[in-house]
VOGU-3710 file (C-alpha; in Angstrom, 3 decimals, decimal comma):
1> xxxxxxxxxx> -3,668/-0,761/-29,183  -1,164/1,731/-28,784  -1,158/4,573/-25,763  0,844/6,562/-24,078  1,278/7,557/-20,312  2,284/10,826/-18,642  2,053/12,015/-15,099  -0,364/14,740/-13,848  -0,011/17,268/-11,351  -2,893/17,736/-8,894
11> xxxxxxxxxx> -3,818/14,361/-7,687  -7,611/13,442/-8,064  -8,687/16,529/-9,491  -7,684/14,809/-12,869  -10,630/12,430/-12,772  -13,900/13,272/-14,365  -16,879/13,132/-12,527  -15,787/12,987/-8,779  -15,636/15,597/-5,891  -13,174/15,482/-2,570
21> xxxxxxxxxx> -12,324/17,427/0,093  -11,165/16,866/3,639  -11,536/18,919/6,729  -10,530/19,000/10,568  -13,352/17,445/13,295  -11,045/17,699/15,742  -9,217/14,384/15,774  -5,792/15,966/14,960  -5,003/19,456/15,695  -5,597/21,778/13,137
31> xxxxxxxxxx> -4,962/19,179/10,400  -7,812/17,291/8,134  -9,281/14,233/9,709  -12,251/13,562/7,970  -13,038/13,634/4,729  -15,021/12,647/1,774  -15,141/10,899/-1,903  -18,356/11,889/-3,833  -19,493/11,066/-7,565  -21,914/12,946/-9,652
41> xxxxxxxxxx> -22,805/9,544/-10,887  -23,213/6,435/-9,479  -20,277/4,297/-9,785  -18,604/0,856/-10,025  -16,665/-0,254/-7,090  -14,180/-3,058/-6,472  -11,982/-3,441/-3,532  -9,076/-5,691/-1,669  -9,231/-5,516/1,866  -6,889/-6,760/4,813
51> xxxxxxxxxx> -6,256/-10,959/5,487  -6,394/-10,160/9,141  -9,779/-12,214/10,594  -10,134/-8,922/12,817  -11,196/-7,213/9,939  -12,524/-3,115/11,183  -16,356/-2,483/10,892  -15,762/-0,315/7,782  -15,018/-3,218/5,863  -17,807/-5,710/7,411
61> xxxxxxxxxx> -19,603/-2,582/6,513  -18,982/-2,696/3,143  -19,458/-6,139/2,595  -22,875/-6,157/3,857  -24,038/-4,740/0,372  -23,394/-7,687/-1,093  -21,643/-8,441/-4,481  -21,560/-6,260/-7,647  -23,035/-2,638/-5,746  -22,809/0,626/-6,987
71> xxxxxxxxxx> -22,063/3,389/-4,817  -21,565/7,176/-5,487  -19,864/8,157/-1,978  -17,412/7,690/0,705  -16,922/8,926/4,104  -12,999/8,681/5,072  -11,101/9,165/8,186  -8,108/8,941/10,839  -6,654/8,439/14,028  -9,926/5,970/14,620
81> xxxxxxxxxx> -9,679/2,747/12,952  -13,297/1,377/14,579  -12,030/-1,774/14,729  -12,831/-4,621/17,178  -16,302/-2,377/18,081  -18,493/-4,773/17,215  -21,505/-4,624/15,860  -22,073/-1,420/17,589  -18,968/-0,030/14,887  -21,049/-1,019/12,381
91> xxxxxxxxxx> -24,037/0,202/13,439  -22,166/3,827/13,590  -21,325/3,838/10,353  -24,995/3,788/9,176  -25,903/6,459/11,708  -23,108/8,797/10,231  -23,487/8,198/7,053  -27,249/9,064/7,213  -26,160/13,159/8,217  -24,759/13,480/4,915
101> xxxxxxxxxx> -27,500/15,706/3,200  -27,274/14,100/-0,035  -28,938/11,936/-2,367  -26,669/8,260/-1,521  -26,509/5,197/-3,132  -24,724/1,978/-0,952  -22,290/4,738/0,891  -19,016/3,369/2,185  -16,817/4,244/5,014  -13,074/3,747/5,149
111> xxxxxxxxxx> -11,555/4,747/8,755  -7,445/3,932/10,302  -6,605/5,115/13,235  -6,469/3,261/16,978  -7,999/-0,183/17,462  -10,402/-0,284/20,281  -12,376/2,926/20,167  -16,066/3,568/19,118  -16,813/6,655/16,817  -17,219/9,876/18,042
121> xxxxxxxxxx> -20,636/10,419/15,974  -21,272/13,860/16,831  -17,664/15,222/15,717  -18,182/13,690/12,221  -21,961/15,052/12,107  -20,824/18,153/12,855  -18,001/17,821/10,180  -20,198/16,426/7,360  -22,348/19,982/7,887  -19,168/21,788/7,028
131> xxxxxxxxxx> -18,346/19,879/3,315  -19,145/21,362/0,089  -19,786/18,562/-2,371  -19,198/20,794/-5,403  -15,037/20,809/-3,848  -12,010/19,205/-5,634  -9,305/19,438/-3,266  -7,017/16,167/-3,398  -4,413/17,511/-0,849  -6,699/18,100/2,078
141> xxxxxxxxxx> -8,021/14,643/1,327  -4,654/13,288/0,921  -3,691/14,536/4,272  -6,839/13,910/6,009  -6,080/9,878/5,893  -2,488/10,432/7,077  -1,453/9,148/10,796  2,233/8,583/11,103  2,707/9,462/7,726  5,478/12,210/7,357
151> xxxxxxxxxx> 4,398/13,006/3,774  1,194/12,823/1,800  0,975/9,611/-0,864  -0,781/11,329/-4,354  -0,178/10,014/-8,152  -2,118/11,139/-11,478  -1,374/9,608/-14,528  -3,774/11,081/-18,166  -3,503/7,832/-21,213  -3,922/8,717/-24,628
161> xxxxxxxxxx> -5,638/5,896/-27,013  -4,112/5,836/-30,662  -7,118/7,171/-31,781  -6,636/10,187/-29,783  -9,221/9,360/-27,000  -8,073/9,431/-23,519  -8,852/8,606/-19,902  -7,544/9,727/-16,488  -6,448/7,545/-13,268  -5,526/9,237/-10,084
171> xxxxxxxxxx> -4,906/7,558/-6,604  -3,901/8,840/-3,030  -2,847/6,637/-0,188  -1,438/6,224/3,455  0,695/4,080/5,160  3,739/4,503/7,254  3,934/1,345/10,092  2,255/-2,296/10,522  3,233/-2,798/6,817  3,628/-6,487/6,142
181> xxxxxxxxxx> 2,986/-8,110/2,716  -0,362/-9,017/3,146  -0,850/-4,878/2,277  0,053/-2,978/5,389  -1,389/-0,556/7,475  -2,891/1,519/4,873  -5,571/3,023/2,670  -5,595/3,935/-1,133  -8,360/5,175/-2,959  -7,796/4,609/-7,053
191> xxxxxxxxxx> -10,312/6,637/-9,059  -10,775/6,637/-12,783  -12,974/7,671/-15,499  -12,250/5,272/-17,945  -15,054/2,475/-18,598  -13,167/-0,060/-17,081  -15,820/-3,101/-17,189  -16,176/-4,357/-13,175  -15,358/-8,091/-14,214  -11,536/-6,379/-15,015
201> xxxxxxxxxx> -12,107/-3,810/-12,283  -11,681/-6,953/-10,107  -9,055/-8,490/-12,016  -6,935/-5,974/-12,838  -6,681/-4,673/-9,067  -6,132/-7,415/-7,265  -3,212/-8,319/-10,229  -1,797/-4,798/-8,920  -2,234/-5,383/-5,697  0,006/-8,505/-5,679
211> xxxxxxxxxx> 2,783/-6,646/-7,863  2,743/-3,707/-5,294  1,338/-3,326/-1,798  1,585/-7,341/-1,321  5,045/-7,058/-2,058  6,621/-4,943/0,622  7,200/-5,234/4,571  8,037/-2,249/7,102  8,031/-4,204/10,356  5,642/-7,521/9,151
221> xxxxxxxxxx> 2,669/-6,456/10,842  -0,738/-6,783/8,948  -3,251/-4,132/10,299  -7,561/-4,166/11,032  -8,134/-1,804/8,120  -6,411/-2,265/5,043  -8,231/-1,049/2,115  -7,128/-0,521/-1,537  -10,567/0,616/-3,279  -11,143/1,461/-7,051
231> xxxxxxxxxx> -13,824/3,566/-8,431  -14,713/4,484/-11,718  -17,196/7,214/-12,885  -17,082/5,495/-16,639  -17,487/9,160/-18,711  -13,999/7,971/-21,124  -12,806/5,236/-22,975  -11,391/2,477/-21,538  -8,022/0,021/-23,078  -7,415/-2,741/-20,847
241> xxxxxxxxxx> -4,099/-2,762/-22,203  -3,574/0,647/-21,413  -5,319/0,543/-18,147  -3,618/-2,495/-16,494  -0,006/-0,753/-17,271  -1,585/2,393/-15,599  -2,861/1,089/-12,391  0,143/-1,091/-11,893  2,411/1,805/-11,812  0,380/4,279/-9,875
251> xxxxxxxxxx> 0,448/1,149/-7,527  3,719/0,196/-7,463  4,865/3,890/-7,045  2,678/4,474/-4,102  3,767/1,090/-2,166  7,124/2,426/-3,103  6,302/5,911/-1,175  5,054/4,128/1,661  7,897/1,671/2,390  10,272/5,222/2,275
261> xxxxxxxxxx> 7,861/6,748/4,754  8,251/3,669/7,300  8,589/4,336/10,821  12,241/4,537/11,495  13,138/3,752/7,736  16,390/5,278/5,905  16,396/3,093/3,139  14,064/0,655/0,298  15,565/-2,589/-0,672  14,495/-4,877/-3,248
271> xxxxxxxxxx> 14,794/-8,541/-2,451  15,313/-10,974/-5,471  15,668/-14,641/-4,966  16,412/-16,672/-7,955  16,572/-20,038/-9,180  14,825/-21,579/-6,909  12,880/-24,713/-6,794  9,868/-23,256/-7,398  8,295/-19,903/-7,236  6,299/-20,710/-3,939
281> xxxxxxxxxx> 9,851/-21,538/-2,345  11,422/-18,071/-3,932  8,775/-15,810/-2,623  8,699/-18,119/0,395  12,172/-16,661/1,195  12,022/-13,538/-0,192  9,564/-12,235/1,574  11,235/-14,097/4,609  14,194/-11,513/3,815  12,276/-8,884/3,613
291> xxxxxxxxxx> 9,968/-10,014/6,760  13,411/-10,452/9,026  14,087/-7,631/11,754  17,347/-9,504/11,943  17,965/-8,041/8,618  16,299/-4,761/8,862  18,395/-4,138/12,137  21,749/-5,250/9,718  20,440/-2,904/6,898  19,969/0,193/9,280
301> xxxxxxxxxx> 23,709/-0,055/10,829  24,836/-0,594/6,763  26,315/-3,706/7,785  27,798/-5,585/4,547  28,074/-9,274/6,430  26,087/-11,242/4,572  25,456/-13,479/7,554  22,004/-12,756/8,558  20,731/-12,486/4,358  22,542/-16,576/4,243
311> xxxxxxxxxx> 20,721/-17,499/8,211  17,195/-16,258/6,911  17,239/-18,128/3,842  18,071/-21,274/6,021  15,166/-20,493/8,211  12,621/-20,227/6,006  12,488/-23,968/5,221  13,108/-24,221/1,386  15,414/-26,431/-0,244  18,846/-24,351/0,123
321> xxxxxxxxxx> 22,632/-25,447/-0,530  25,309/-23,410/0,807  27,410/-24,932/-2,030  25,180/-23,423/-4,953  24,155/-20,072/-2,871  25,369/-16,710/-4,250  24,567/-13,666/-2,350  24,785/-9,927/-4,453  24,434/-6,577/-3,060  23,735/-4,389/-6,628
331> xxxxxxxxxx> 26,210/-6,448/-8,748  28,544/-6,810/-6,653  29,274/-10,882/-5,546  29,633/-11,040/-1,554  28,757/-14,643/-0,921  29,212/-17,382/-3,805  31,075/-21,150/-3,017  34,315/-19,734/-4,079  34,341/-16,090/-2,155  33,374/-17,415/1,737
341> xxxxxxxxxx> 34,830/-14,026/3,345  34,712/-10,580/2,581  38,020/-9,589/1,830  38,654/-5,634/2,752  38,127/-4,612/-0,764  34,791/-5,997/-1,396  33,812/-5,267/2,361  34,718/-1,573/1,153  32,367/-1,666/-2,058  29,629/-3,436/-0,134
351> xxxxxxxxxx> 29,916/-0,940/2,505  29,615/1,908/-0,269  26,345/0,709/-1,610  24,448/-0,150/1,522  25,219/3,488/2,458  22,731/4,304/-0,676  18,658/5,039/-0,359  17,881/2,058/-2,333  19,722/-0,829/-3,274  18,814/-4,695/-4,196
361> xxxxxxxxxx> 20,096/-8,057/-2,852  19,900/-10,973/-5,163  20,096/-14,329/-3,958  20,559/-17,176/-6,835  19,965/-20,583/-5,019  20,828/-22,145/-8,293  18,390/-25,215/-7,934  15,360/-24,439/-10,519  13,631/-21,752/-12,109  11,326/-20,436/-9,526
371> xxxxxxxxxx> 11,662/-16,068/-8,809  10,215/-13,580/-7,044  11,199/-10,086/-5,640  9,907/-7,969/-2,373  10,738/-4,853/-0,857  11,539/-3,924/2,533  13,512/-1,406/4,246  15,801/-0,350/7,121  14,628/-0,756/11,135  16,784/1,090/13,843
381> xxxxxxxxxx> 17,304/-1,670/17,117  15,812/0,927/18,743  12,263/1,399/16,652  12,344/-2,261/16,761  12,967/-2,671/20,508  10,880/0,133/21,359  7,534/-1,446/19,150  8,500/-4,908/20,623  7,877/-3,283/24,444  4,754/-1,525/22,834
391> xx> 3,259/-5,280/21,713  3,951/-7,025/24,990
//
């Protein structure tokens, strides 16, 4: 089936059938902290949540409903992640959620924010009184899951079906720091109204989620919370075709946005190994490349010496031959078995394109077939010193 694709202004408020807003409780100052997700209908609901074992009581939460639940509302929030709270965090949730004067089916909570720290129930009562359900307003919601973020995360895409028909996918997200590929320290909430069946609900976004957020590292961190959530309200036509090239761009672009909003980042760098082995051995050192403070640190102070690229590669414990090796920045050959030193010239041309916002490294280990490509990005030595202090 043919389709085509074009990018909508305004965020959520694209998507039939749901209602958002966000407003302040008093967590940030004079910004929106808390806000909501609500259907008119109940919907379908699949999700991919964080690999850390800690996992934050919105998510243990969540998976107390069990397999295959409907739901037709979501309470979100920031600067508390209710993580490490125990049952106690759970137990919150419920009592929250149960002060939203409205008729709910399996409601969800979705919270980032510190580690540590127990709800403030009364603020978010006292919120929830203040929400008309009847809103659409994606940028207060937007901005009401941001912490570090320095700009809001929003995408909207409208598909047309050959036969005229269309459907609508919108997603808003937030990340900024902890961002390691296994997701990061973030939140995005995908809504549709296309009758996406759940069986490829589940497929589809987990097959995005690998292609995007799994893909790209800040400072190789993996966070309590992580959530990427899709919901569909099912009142348009749905091409899995069509949908699967959707949702893997909105995803893509967002995990994009957030590795340009990382703490202390300048700059987004793709990391390609090639001919590998295997594929487990290529994304086995890519995302050891893209993992590596080492080379953030070398990125940041546009350093062309391809040293630290050829030591991580080493490190990561696949089959490697400096004989075979070629190292690229863009196109341009800086390491190969006949070019050992930069020479001034190339130094110079090297030099030029690390200075760009986005640039990609290739490394061909010229042993096999296997490939795979992550992102990363740029670390000052002082972000990086001043987090390491932080940790210890």
């Amino acid at each position: 089936m043919s389709f085509t694709i074009i990018p909508k202004k305004n965020g959520l408020e694209n998507v039939e059938g749901f209602f958002f807003d966000g407003k302040c409780a008093g967590f940030k100052k004079d910004e929106p902290d808390v806000g909501f997700i609500y259907s008119d209908t109940s919907c379908r609901v699949s999700a991919v949540f964080t690999t850390n074992r800690f996992a934050a009581a919105p998510i243990k939460h969540f998976k107390n409903y069990g397999e295959n639940f409907e739901t037709n509302f979501i309470l979100l929030n920031s600067k508390n992640a209710n993580a490490m709270t125990g049952q106690k965090g759970v137990e919150d949730i419920g009592d929250i959620l149960s002060s939203v004067d409205l008729p709910l089916k399996n409601p969800i909570m979705s919270s980032t924010g510190v580690i540590g720290y127990r709800l403030d129930k009364e603020k978010f009562q006292k919120v929830i009184k203040e929400f008309d359900f009847s809103t659409k307003n994606s940028d207060a919601l937007a901005r009401a899951i941001m912490t570090t973020d320095s700009f809001k995360k929003e995408i909207a895409l409208e598909v047309t079906l050959s036969d005229g028909k269309k459907f609508n996918i919108a997603a808003i997200a937030k990340g900024a720091g902890m961002i390691n590929p296994a997701m990061a320290t973030m939140l995005c909430f995908v809504l549709t109204d296309s009758d996406i069946p759940k069986e490829d609900m589940d497929k589809l976004l987990q097959g995005g989620v690998e292609e995007s957020f799994n893909k790209i590292s800040v400072d190789g961190d993996t966070s309590t919370n992580d959530t990427v959530m899709l919901l569909t309200s099912a009142k348009n036509p749905y091409s899995k075709e069509a949908f699967k090239e959707a949702i893997n761009f909105i995803l893509f672009e967002l995990s994009q946005m957030i590795l340009r909003d990382g703490e202390g980042a300048n700059k987004v760098v793709a990391f390609e190994v090639n001919s590998a082995k295997s594929d487990e051995e290529a994304i086995k050192a890519s995302k050891a490349l893209s993992n590596s403070l080492l080379v953030k640190t070398a990125l940041f102070g546009e350093d062309p010496n391809w040293g630290r690229i050829a030591s991580t590669i080493g490190a990561s414990g696949i089959e490697c031959d400096e004989e075979s090796l070629e190292i690229y920045y863009d196109d341009l050959l800086i390491y190969g078995k006949d070019r050992r030193e930069l020479d001034s010239q190339t130094e110079e041309k090297a030099y030029q394109i690390m200075k760009q916002d986005s640039f990609k490294i290739t490394c061909n280990l010229n042993l096999g077939q296997g490939s795979y490509t992550s992102y990363g990005c740029d670390l000052s030595y002082e972000y990086v010193k001043i987090n390491a202090e932080y940790r210890t």
